[in-house]
C-alpha positions in Angstrom: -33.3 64.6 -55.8 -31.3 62.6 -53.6 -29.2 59.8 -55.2 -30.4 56.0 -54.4 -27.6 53.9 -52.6 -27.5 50.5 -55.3 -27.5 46.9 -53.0 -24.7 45.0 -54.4 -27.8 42.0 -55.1 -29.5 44.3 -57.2 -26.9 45.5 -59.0 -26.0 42.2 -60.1 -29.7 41.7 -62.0 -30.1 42.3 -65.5 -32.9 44.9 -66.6 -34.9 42.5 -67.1 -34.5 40.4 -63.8 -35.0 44.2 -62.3 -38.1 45.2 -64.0 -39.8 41.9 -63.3 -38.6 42.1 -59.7 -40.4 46.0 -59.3 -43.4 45.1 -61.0 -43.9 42.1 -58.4 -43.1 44.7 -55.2 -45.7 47.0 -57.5 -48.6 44.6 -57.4 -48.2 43.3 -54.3 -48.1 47.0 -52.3 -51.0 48.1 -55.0 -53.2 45.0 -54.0 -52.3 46.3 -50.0 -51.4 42.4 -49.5 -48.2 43.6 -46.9 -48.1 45.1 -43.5 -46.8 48.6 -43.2 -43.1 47.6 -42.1 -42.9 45.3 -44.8 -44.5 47.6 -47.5 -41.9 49.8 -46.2 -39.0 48.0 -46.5 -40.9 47.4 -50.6 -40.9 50.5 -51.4 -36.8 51.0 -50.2 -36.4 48.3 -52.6 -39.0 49.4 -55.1 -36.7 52.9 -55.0 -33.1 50.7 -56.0 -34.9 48.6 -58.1 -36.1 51.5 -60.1 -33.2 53.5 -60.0 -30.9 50.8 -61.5 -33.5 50.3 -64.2 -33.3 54.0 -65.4 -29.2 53.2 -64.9 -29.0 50.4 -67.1 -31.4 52.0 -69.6 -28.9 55.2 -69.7 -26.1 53.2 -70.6 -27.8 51.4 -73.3 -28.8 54.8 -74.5 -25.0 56.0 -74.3 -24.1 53.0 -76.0 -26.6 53.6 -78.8 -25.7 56.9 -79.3 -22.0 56.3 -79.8 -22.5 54.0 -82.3 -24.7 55.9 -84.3 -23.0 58.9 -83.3 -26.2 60.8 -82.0 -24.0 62.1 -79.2 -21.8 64.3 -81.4 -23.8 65.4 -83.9 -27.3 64.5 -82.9 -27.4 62.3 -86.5 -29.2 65.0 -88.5 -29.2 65.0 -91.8 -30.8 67.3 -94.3 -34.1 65.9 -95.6 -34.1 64.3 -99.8 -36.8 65.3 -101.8 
């Protein structure tokens, strides 16, 4: 799979700003309410949009895991009766 280029302005969103974004480009191509250059140039978008998502969440799971320290030990722990 070929890595997605990240626009600088859609880099600077927050997850949320993103998701919110993607679902918008979503309903608008799913309701066929854009011409075919312009759903084009939606689903480019769409593609960055959705590839920073699945970035941001990544960290967030990397952050998680180091605190809880998932990472190094995968946090298992024998079972109590």
């Amino acid at each position: 799979m070929a890595k997605t280029s990240i626009p600088a302005d859609i880099a600077a969103l927050g997850f949320e700003e993103a998701m919110k974004e993607l679902e918008i480009i979503v309903k608008q191509l799913e309701g066929g309410q854009v011409k075919l250059d312009q759903a084009v140039q939606h689903y480019e978008r769409g593609t960055a949009l959705k590839a920073h998502c699945e970035s941001k969440l990544a960290e967030a799971r990397t952050k998680v895991e180091k605190i809880t320290g998932i990472g190094k030990t995968l946090g298992l722990e024998p079972a109590s009766d």
